[in-house]
C-alpha positions in Angstrom: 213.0 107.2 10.0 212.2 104.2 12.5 216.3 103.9 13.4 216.1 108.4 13.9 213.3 107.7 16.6 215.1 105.2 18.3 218.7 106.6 18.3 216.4 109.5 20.1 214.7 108.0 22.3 218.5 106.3 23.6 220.0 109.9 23.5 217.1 111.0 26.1 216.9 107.5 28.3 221.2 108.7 28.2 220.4 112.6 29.3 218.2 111.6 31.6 220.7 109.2 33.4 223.3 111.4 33.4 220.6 114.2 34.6 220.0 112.1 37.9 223.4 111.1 38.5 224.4 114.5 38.2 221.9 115.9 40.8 222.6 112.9 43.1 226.3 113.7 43.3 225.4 117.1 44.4 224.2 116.1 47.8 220.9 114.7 49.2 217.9 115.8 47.6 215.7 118.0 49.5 212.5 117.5 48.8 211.5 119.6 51.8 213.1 122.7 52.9 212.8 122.3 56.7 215.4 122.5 59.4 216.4 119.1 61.0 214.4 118.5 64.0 216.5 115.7 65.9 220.5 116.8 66.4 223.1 114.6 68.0 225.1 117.2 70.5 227.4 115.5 71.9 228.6 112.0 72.6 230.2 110.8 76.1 231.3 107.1 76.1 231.3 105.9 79.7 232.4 102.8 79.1 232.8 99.8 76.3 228.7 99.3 76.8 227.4 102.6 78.5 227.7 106.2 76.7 225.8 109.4 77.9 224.5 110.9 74.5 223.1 114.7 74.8 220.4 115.0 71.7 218.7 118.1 70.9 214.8 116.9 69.6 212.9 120.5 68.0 213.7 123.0 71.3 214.3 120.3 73.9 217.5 118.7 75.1 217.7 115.2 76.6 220.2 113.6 78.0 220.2 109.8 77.4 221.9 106.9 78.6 222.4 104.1 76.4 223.3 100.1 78.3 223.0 96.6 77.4 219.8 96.5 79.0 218.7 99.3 76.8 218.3 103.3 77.1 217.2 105.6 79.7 216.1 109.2 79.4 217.7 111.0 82.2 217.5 114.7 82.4 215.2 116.5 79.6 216.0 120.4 79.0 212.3 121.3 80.7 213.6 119.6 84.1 217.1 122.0 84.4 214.2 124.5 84.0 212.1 123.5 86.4 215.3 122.8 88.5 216.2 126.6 87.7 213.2 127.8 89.1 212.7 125.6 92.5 216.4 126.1 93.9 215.3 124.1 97.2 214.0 120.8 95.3 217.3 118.7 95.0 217.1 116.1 92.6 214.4 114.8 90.4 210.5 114.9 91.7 209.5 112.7 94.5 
């Protein structure tokens, strides 16, 4: 009776395995049901070391310069608007 109980207890540690393998190889596990909040648009390389990236974070674009000194935010999706709406203002604010 001891050798049934253990022959059982390998059968389940064996369904088990194969039950998480199977469920992995499916795709990610989604633990949350949400919509991704940070997208990668689009991708510009500039040169060897300086690419313009356009990323989309919730409802708001920015586009982002990336350097060897770093990264710079350069135009966000609420300055085109504000741009949209103040046709004589050229350029960022001053």
């Amino acid at each position: 009776m001891d050798i049934l109980r253990q022959v059982g207890a390998i059968f389940f540690v064996f369904a088990l395995l194969g039950f998480a393998v199977w469920k992995l190889r499916r795709g990610p596990l989604n633990l949350r049901s949400r919509s991704r909040t940070l997208a990668s648009l689009e991708q510009l390389p500039l040169t060897q070391k300086h690419t313009l990236h356009l990323v989309k974070i919730h409802d708001q674009e920015l586009l982002i310069a990336t350097h060897p000194q770093g990264c710079s935010i350069l135009v966000t999706s609420r300055d085109r608007q504000r741009a949209d709406q103040n046709p004589d203002r050229q350029g960022g604010e001053q």
